[in-house]
N, C-alpha and C positions, 0 to 999 in steps of 0.2 A: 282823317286818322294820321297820326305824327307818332313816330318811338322815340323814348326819352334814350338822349342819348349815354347818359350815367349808367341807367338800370334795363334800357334796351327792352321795356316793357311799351304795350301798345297805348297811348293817351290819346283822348278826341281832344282835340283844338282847332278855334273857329277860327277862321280865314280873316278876320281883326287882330291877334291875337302874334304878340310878335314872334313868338316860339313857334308861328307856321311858319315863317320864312326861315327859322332858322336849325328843325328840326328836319331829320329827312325821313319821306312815307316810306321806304324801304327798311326795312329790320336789317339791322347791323348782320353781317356771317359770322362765324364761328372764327375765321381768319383774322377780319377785322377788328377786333374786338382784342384779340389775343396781340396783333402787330398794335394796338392802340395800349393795350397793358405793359408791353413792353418798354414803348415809350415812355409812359405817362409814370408807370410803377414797377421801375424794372424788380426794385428790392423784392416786390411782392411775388413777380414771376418768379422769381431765381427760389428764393424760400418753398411756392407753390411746386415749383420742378422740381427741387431737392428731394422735399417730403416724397411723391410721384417714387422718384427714381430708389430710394431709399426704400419704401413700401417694398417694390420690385424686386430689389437685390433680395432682402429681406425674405421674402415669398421666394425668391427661387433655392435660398441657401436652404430654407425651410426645407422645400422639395425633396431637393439632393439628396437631404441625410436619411430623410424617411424611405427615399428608394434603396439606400445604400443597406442603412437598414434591416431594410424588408426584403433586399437581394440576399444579404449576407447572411440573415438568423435563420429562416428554416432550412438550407443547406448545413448550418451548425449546429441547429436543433436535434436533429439525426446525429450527431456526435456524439451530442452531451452539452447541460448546462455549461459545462467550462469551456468549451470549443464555441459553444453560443457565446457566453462573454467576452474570450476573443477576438472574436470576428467585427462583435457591436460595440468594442472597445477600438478597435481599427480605425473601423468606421468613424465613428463619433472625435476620435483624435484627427483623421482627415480634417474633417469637416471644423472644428473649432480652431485647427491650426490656418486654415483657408480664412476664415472668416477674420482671425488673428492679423494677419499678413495684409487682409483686403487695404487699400488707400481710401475706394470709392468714397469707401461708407463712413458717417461721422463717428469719435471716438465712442458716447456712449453709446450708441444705437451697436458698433459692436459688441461693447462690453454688455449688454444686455443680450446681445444676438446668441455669444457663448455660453450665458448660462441659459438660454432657451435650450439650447443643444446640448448641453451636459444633463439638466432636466429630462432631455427625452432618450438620452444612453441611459440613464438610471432606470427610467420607465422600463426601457427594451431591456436593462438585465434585470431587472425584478421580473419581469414576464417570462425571461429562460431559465431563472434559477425558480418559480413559482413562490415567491418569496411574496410576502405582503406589506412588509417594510424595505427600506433600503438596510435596516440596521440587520437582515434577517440573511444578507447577502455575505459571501465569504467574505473575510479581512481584507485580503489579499487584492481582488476584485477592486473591491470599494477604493482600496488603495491607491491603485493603478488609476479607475477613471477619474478621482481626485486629483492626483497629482499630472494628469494630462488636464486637468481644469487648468488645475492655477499656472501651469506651463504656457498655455493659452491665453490667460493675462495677463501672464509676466509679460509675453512675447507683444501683447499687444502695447501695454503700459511704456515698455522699452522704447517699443517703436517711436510711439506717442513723443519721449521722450528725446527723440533723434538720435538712441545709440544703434550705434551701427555692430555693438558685439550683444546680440542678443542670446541672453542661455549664457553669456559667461563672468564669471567675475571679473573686474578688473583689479590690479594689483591694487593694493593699498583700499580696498573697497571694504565697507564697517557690514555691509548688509547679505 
Protein backbone atom coordinates (compact mmCIF):
# COMPACT_ATOMS: atom_id res chain seq x y z
CA UNK A 1 0.00 0.00 0.00
CA UNK A 2 1.56 3.45 -1.31
CA UNK A 3 -0.68 7.10 -0.96
CA UNK A 4 -0.88 9.10 -3.93
CA UNK A 5 0.81 11.85 -3.21
CA UNK A 6 -1.50 14.53 -5.24
CA UNK A 7 -4.81 13.24 -3.74
CA UNK A 8 -3.30 11.59 -0.45
CA UNK A 9 -5.67 8.70 -0.98
CA UNK A 10 -4.62 4.99 -0.21
CA UNK A 11 -3.50 3.02 -3.69
CA UNK A 12 -2.17 -0.66 -3.86
CA UNK A 13 0.99 -0.83 -5.94
CA UNK A 14 3.18 -3.77 -6.71
CA UNK A 15 6.75 -3.80 -5.64
CA UNK A 16 7.60 -3.71 -9.89
CA UNK A 17 5.86 -0.80 -10.20
CA UNK A 18 7.95 2.35 -10.19
CA UNK A 19 5.50 4.59 -8.06
CA UNK A 20 6.57 2.02 -5.07
CA UNK A 21 9.79 3.50 -4.82
CA UNK A 22 8.58 6.67 -5.20
CA UNK A 23 5.56 6.97 -3.26
CA UNK A 24 5.59 6.99 0.46
CA UNK A 25 3.32 3.99 2.73
CA UNK A 26 2.86 6.67 5.37
CA UNK A 27 -0.30 9.19 4.75
CA UNK A 28 0.66 12.52 4.21
CA UNK A 29 -0.32 14.82 8.08
CA UNK A 30 -2.61 17.31 8.09
CA UNK A 31 0.76 19.68 8.50
CA UNK A 32 2.26 18.28 5.45
CA UNK A 33 0.31 18.74 3.16
CA UNK A 34 -0.77 22.22 4.16
CA UNK A 35 3.37 23.36 4.31
CA UNK A 36 3.45 21.32 0.69
CA UNK A 37 0.26 23.80 -0.53
CA UNK A 38 1.93 26.52 0.60
CA UNK A 39 4.68 25.92 -1.40
CA UNK A 40 3.53 24.48 -4.31
CA UNK A 41 0.09 26.84 -4.46
CA UNK A 42 0.49 29.63 -2.35
CA UNK A 43 -2.28 31.71 -4.52
CA UNK A 44 -4.67 28.93 -3.54
CA UNK A 45 -3.77 29.09 0.21
CA UNK A 46 -3.99 32.75 0.63
CA UNK A 47 -7.57 32.83 -1.31
CA UNK A 48 -8.57 29.53 0.86
CA UNK A 49 -7.34 31.56 4.18
CA UNK A 50 -9.07 34.67 3.10
CA UNK A 51 -12.37 33.06 2.37
CA UNK A 52 -11.85 31.07 6.26
CA UNK A 53 -10.94 34.31 7.89
CA UNK A 54 -13.71 36.57 6.08
CA UNK A 55 -16.55 33.74 6.95
CA UNK A 56 -15.31 34.41 10.68
CA UNK A 57 -15.27 38.22 10.84
CA UNK A 58 -18.43 37.90 8.95
CA UNK A 59 -19.97 35.31 11.82
CA UNK A 60 -18.77 37.35 14.65
CA UNK A 61 -19.98 40.78 13.26
CA UNK A 62 -23.28 38.69 12.72
CA UNK A 63 -23.16 37.81 16.49
CA UNK A 64 -22.59 41.13 17.96
CA UNK A 65 -25.49 42.85 16.46
CA UNK A 66 -27.97 40.13 17.42
CA UNK A 67 -26.54 40.39 21.04
CA UNK A 68 -26.58 44.00 21.01
CA UNK A 69 -29.87 43.65 19.79
CA UNK A 70 -31.29 41.31 21.98
CA UNK A 71 -29.52 43.23 25.02
CA UNK A 72 -31.01 46.49 24.02
CA UNK A 73 -34.97 45.74 22.94
CA UNK A 74 -36.58 44.07 25.74
CA UNK A 75 -35.17 46.69 28.31
CA UNK A 76 -36.88 49.29 25.61
CA UNK A 77 -39.67 47.24 25.01
CA UNK A 78 -40.85 48.13 28.56
CA UNK A 79 -40.74 51.78 27.29
CA UNK A 80 -42.47 51.75 24.32
CA UNK A 81 -42.14 50.97 20.60
CA UNK A 82 -40.21 54.32 20.25
CA UNK A 83 -37.68 53.84 23.05
CA UNK A 84 -37.45 50.03 21.35
CA UNK A 85 -36.58 51.78 18.01
CA UNK A 86 -34.08 53.67 19.55
CA UNK A 87 -32.18 51.64 21.27
CA UNK A 88 -32.24 48.93 17.85
CA UNK A 89 -31.35 51.94 15.99
CA UNK A 90 -28.24 52.59 18.27
CA UNK A 91 -27.42 49.48 17.90
CA UNK A 92 -27.64 48.65 14.34
CA UNK A 93 -25.70 52.23 13.55
CA UNK A 94 -22.80 50.66 15.83
CA UNK A 95 -22.52 47.85 14.33
CA UNK A 96 -22.78 48.93 10.44
CA UNK A 97 -20.51 51.84 11.17
CA UNK A 98 -17.81 49.04 12.59
CA UNK A 99 -18.30 47.08 9.91
CA UNK A 100 -17.87 50.29 7.64
CA UNK A 101 -14.56 51.38 9.12
CA UNK A 102 -13.37 47.31 9.14
CA UNK A 103 -9.87 47.12 6.61
CA UNK A 104 -9.89 43.24 7.32
CA UNK A 105 -12.59 42.57 5.38
CA UNK A 106 -12.82 42.79 1.44
CA UNK A 107 -14.91 45.96 -0.07
CA UNK A 108 -17.86 43.95 -1.24
CA UNK A 109 -18.22 41.23 1.51
CA UNK A 110 -18.55 44.62 3.50
CA UNK A 111 -20.94 46.20 1.50
CA UNK A 112 -23.10 43.34 1.59
CA UNK A 113 -22.10 42.69 5.42
CA UNK A 114 -24.10 46.37 5.98
CA UNK A 115 -27.15 45.60 4.38
CA UNK A 116 -27.18 42.11 6.18
CA UNK A 117 -27.37 44.45 9.21
CA UNK A 118 -29.69 47.05 8.16
CA UNK A 119 -32.05 44.11 7.08
CA UNK A 120 -31.99 42.76 10.55
CA UNK A 121 -32.46 46.56 12.43
CA UNK A 122 -35.53 46.53 10.14
CA UNK A 123 -36.66 43.08 11.31
CA UNK A 124 -36.07 44.16 15.13
CA UNK A 125 -38.09 47.44 14.58
CA UNK A 126 -41.05 45.91 12.74
CA UNK A 127 -40.96 43.27 15.71
CA UNK A 128 -41.22 46.47 18.37
CA UNK A 129 -43.49 48.64 16.46
CA UNK A 130 -45.74 45.12 15.68
CA UNK A 131 -45.83 46.27 12.25
CA UNK A 132 -46.06 43.71 9.33
CA UNK A 133 -44.45 45.77 6.72
CA UNK A 134 -41.40 48.13 6.96
CA UNK A 135 -43.90 50.71 5.18
CA UNK A 136 -46.27 50.17 8.40
CA UNK A 137 -43.35 51.59 10.50
CA UNK A 138 -43.32 55.50 11.53
CA UNK A 139 -41.72 57.94 8.80
CA UNK A 140 -39.48 59.26 11.04
CA UNK A 141 -38.05 55.76 12.24
CA UNK A 142 -37.58 54.49 8.78
CA UNK A 143 -35.90 57.55 8.22
CA UNK A 144 -33.28 57.49 10.66
CA UNK A 145 -32.28 53.69 9.97
CA UNK A 146 -32.12 54.59 6.19
CA UNK A 147 -30.13 57.38 6.41
CA UNK A 148 -27.65 55.53 9.00
CA UNK A 149 -27.67 52.95 5.93
CA UNK A 150 -26.47 54.88 3.43
CA UNK A 151 -24.03 56.90 6.00
CA UNK A 152 -22.57 53.45 6.35
CA UNK A 153 -21.76 53.25 2.53
CA UNK A 154 -20.92 56.32 2.07
CA UNK A 155 -18.29 55.95 4.98
CA UNK A 156 -17.34 52.69 3.54
CA UNK A 157 -17.28 53.83 -0.43
CA UNK A 158 -15.05 56.80 0.79
CA UNK A 159 -12.88 54.84 2.52
CA UNK A 160 -12.54 52.44 -0.49
CA UNK A 161 -11.85 55.63 -2.13
CA UNK A 162 -8.78 56.68 -0.01
CA UNK A 163 -10.54 60.01 1.23
CA UNK A 164 -9.44 60.77 4.31
CA UNK A 165 -12.55 63.48 5.03
CA UNK A 166 -15.16 60.97 5.25
CA UNK A 167 -18.98 62.54 6.02
CA UNK A 168 -17.67 65.85 4.57
CA UNK A 169 -17.94 67.75 1.49
CA UNK A 170 -15.09 69.11 -0.10
CA UNK A 171 -15.05 72.47 -1.53
CA UNK A 172 -15.74 72.72 -4.99
CA UNK A 173 -17.42 69.05 -4.74
CA UNK A 174 -20.64 68.68 -7.51
CA UNK A 175 -21.91 65.57 -5.30
Amino acid sequence: MRYDPVTGQKVKVTADDPRFDEWSNRKPSKRSKLAKKIRERPGEYIAERATKVLEARTRVAATSLGRVVARSAPAALALGAAAASAAILAAGYVVMDKVARSRGIALGERANDISRKFTATQAAIMRAFNAGSWSQVPQDVRDKATNDYKRALGTLYAQAQGSALVGQRVEGSYK
